[in-house]
C-alpha positions as CSV (number, residue, x, y, z in Angstrom):
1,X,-13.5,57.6,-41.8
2,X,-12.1,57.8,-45.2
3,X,-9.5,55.0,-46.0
4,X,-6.4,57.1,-47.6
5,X,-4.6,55.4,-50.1
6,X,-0.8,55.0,-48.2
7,X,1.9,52.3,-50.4
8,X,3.9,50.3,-48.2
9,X,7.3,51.4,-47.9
10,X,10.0,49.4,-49.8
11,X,14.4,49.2,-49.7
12,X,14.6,53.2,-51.8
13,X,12.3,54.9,-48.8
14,X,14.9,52.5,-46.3
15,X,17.9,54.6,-48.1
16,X,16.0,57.9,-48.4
17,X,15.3,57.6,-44.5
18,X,19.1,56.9,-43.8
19,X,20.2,59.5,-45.3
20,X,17.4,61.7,-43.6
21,X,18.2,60.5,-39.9
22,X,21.7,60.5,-40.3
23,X,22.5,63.5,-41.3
24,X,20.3,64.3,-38.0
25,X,21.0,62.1,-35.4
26,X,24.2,60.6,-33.9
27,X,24.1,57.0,-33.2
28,X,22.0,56.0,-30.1
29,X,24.2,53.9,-27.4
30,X,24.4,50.0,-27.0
31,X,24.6,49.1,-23.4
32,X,25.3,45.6,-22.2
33,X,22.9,44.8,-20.0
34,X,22.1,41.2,-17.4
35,X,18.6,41.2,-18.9
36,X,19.5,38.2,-20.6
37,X,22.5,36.3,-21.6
38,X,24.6,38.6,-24.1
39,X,21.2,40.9,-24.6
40,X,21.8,44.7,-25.4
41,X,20.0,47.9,-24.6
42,X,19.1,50.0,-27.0
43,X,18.7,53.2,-26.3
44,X,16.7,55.0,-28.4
45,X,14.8,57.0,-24.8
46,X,18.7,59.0,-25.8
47,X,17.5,60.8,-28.7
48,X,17.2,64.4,-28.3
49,X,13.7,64.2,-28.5
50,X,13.5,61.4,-25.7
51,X,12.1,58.9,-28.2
52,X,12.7,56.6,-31.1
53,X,10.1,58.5,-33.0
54,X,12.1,61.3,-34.8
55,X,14.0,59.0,-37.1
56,X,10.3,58.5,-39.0
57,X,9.5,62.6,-38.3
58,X,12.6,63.6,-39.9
59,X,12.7,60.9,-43.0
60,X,9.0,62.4,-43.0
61,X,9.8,66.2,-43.4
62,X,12.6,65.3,-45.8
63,X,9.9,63.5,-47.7
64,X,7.7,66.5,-48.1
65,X,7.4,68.5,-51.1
66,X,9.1,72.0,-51.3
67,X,7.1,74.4,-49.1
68,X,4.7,72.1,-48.3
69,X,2.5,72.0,-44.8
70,X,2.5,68.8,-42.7
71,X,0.0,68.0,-40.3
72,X,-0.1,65.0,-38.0
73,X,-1.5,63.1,-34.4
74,X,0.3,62.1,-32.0
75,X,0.0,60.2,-27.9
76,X,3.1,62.6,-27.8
77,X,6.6,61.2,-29.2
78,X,5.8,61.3,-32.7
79,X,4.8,65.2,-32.3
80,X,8.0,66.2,-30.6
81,X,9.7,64.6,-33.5
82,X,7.5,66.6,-35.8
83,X,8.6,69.3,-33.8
84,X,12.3,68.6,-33.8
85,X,12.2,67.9,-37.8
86,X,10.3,71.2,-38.2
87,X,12.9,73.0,-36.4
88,X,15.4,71.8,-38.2
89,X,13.5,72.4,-41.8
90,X,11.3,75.4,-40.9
91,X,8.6,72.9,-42.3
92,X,4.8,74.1,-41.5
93,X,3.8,71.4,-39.1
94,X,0.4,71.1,-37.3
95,X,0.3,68.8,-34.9
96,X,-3.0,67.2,-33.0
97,X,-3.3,65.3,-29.3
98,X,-5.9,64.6,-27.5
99,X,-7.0,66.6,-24.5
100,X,-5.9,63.4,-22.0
101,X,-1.9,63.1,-23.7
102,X,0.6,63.4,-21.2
103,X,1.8,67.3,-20.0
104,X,5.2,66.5,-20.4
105,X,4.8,65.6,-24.5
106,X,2.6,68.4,-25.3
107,X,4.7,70.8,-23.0
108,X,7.8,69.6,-25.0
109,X,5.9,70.0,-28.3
110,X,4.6,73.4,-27.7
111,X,8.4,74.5,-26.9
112,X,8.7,73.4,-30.9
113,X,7.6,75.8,-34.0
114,X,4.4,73.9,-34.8
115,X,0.8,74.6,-34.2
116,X,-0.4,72.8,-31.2
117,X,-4.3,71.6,-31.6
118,X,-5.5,70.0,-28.7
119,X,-9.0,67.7,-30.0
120,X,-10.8,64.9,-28.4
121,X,-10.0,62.5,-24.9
122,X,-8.5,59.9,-27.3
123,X,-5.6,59.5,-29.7
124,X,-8.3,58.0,-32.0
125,X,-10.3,60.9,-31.9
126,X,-7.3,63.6,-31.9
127,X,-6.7,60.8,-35.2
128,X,-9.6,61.6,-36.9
129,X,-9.7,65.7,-36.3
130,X,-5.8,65.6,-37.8
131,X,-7.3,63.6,-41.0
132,X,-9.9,66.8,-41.4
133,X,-7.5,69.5,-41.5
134,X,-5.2,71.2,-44.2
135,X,-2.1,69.5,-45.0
136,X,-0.1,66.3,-46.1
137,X,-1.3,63.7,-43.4
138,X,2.0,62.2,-41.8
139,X,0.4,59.4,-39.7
140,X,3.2,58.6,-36.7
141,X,2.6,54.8,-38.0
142,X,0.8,54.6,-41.1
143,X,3.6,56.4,-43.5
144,X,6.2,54.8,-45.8
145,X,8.6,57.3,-44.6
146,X,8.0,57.0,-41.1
147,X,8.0,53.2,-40.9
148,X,11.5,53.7,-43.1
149,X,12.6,56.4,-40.7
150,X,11.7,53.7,-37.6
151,X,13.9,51.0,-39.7
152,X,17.0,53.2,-39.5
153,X,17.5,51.8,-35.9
154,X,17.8,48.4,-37.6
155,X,20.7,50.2,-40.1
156,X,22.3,51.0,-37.0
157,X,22.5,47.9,-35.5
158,X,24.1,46.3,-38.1
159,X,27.3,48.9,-37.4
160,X,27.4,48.2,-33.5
161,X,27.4,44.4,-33.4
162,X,27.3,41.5,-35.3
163,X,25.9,37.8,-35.3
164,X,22.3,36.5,-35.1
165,X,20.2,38.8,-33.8
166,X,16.7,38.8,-31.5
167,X,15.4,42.0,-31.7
168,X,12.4,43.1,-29.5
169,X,10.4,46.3,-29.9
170,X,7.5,48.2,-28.3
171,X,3.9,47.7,-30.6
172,X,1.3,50.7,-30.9
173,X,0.5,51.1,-34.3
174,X,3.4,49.0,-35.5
175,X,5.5,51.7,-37.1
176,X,8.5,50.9,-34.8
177,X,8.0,46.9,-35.9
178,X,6.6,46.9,-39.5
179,X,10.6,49.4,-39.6
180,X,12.3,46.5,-38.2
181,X,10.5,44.0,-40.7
182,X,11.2,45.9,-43.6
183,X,15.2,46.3,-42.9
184,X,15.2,42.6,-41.3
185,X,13.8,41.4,-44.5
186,X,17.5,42.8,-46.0
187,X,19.0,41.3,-43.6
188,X,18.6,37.6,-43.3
189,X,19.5,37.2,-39.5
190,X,18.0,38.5,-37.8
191,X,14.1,37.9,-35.5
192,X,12.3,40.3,-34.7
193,X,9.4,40.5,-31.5
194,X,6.7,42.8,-31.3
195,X,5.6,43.4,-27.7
196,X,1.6,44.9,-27.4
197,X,-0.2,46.0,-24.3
198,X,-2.6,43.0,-22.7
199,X,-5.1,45.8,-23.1
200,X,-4.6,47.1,-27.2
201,X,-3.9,43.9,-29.4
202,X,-4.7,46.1,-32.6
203,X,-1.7,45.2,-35.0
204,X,-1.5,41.5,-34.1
205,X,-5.4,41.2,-34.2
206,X,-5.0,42.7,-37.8
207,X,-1.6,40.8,-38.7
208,X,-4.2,37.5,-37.8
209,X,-6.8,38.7,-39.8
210,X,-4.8,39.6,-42.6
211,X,-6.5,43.3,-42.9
212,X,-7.1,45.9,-40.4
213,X,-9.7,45.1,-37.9
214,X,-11.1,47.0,-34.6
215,X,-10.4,45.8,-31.1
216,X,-11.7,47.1,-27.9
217,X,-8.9,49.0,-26.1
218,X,-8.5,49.2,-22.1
219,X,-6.8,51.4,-19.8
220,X,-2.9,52.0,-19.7
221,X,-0.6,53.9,-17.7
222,X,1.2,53.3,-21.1
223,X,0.2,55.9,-23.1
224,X,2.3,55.0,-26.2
225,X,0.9,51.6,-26.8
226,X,-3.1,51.9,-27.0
227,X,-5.5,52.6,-29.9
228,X,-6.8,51.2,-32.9
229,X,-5.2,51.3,-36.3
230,X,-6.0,53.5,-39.2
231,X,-8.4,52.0,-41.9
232,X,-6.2,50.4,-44.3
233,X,-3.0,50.7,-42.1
234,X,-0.3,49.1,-44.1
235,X,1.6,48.1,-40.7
236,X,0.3,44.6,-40.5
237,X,0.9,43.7,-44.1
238,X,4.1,45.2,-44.1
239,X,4.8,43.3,-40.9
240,X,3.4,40.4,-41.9
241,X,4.6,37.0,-41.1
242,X,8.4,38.7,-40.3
243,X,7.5,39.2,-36.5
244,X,6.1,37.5,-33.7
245,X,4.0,39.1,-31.8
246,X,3.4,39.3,-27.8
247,X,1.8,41.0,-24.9
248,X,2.6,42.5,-21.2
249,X,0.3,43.8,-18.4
250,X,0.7,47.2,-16.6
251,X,2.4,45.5,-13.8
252,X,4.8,43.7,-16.2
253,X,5.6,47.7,-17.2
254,X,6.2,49.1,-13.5
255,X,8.5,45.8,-12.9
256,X,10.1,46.3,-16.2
257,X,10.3,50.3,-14.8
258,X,11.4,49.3,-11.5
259,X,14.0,46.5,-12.8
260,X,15.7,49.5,-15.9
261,X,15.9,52.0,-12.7
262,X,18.0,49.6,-10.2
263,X,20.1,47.8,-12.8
264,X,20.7,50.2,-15.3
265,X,19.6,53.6,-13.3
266,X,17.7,54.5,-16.5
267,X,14.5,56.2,-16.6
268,X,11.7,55.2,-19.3
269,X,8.1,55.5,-20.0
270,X,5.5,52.5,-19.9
271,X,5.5,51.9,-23.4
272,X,9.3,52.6,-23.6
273,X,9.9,49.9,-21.3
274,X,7.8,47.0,-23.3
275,X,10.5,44.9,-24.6
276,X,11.8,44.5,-21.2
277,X,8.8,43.7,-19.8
278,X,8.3,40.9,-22.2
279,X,11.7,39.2,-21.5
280,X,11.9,39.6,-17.6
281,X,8.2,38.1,-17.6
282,X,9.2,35.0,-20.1
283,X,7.2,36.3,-22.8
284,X,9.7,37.0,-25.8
285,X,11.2,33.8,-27.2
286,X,15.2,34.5,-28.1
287,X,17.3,32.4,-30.1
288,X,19.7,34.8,-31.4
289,X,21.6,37.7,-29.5
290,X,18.8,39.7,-27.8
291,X,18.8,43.4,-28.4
292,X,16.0,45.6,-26.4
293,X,14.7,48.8,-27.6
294,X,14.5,51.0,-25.0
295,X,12.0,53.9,-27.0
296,X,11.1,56.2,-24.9
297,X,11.8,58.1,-21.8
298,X,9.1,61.0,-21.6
299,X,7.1,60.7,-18.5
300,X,6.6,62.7,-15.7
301,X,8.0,62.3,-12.5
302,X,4.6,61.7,-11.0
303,X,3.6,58.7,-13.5
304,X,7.4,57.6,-13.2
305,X,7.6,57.6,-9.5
306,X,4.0,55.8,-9.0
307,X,5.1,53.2,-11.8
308,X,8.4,51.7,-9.8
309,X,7.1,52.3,-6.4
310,X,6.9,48.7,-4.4
C-alpha cells in the first residue's frame, strides 16, 4: 500500500473543526454517573448520527475544496457521519465497508446521499479498495481534520465543567484519542486514557515503537475497535507520550453493556462502551475528575441483547 503523505493536525485545524461542528451539532449531555467518584458520562452515542464520529466527518467536508468529491472507509460510524456531513453540504461522498460491517451502519448509511461500495470481509481490506478510487481520501482516523473534528469533544468539556480532569476514550485507529491529545495539550489539566481491545493493540504497539507497526488482530463483537493502522498513520505520533494507553476483553464489553443498561438505562455498542469497561474492570488509572466517553450507540438489537444477557 502506498504511504500518503497526511501532516498532523495542529491548534488552526482545532479552530477550523470548532467552528465546523458547532455550527452543526448541539452540545452532547454530561450525566453524572456512580461509575466512579464524581466521574461523568459523556454522551457522544446522543449525536444524531449515534456516534462521536461526525464531529471529524463534518470538520472533514468543511475542509474540502469547493466541489470537490470525498471518498472514505469505514466499520460504520465514520460513514454515517460522512453521510450526515454530505447531507448537509451536498458534498460527493463515496463511502467503502467491508462485506462483514454491521447491517444497522450500512442500513443507516445507505439512508444518506452517498455512494455505498461494499469491498472485502475486513475494514482493512474495505481500507485499501477506498485508497484505489477517485477522490480526496478522508481516512475516519488518519486526517488532520478528523482527528480536530474528534478534539471538539474536548472544546466542549471545557464549557460543562471545570477542575482536573481524567478523560477516558475508546482506541481503534486513535482518531478519537490522538483529538483529545491535541486539545489536552492546550489545556494543561487534564489526562487522558486510551482504552484498546485485548485483541487489536495497533495504536499503542505503534505509540511504543515510535512508527506504525502491524499487529495480529482477533475477533470482537466490537466492531469499532479492531484493525491495523494506515502506513504512516500520524495517530501515534500525534498521541504520543500525552495518553496512556490500556486494554479490555469482550466480556469486560458485555459487563460494561450490562452495567450502562441497569444504572443508566442506556444503550451502547461494544466499542462505545470501552471507557467503562476499563474503569469498572480497574484498568484506567484516575487522578483527576473522571469523564467517560460514551461513543457510540449503533448496534442491533440482536448483538445488543446477546452482549448484556447473564
Amino acid at each position: 500500500m502506498t504511504v500518503r503523505a497526511v501532516r498532523p493536525p495542529g491548534p488552526d485545524d482545532l479552530d477550523r473543526a470548532w467552528r465546523a461542528v458547532t455550527s452543526a451539532l448541539d452540545p452532547t449531555p454530561l450525566v453524572p454517573s456512580g461509575l466512579a467518584p464524581g466521574a461523568l458520562l459523556k454522551l457522544e452515542s446522543f449525536q444524531p448520527t449515534g456516534a462521536f464520529k461526525v464531529r471529524g466527518a463534518l470538520a472533514a467536508v468543511a475542509a474540502l475544496a469547493e466541489g470537490e468529491p470525498a471518498v472514505t472507509a469505514s466499520a460504520g460510524n465514520h460513514g454515517l457521519g460522512m453521510g450526515y456531513a454530505a447531507a448537509r453540504s451536498g458534498a460527493d461522498v463515496t463511502v467503502v465497508v467491508s462485506t462483514r460491517a454491521s447491517q444497522v451502519k450500512v442500513d443507516g448509511i445507505g439512508a444518506f446521499p452517498v455512494r455505498l461500495v461494499q469491498h472485502g470481509t475486513t475494514y482493512d481490506e474495505a481500507e485499501a479498495h477506498a485508497m484505489t478510487l477517485p477522490g480526496h481520501y478522508v481516512s475516519p482516523y488518519n486526517d488532520p481534520a478528523v482527528i480536530a473534528g474528534q478534539g471538539t469533544i474536548g472544546r466542549e468539556l471545557e464549557r460543562q465543567v471545570d477542575g482536573p480532569l481524567t478523560v477516558i476514550a475508546p482506541v481503534g485507529g486513535g482518531g478519537l484519542l490522538a483529538g483529545l491529545c491535541l486539545w489536552a495539550r492546550e489545556r494543561g489539566n487534564v489526562r487522558v486514557v486510551g482504552v484498546e481491545s485485548a485483541v487489536s493493540r495497533g495504536v499503542s504497539a505503534s505509540v511504543a515503537a515510535g512508527r506504525v507497526v502491524t499487529v495480529e488482530v482477533g475477533e470482537t463483537f466490537a466492531d469499532g475497535l479492531p484493525g491495523n493502522l494506515e502506513p504512516g498513520c500520524v495517530t501515534p505520533q500525534v498521541i504520543g507520550r500525552t495518553a496512556e494507553l490500556t486494554s479490555v476483553t469482550d466480556d469486560q464489553i458485555r459487563t460494561a453493556l450490562r452495567w450502562l443498561f441497569h444504572e443508566h438505562g442506556l444503550v451502547a455498542e461494544g466499542a462505545g462502551a470501552a471507557g467503562v469497561a476499563a474503569v469498572l474492570a480497574g484498568r484506567a488509572d484516575i487522578t483527576g475528575r473522571p469523564i467517560v466517553i460514551v461513543s457510540g450507540r449503533n448496534s442491533t438489537a440482536e448483538t445488543f441483547t446477546n452482549a448484556i444477557r447473564e
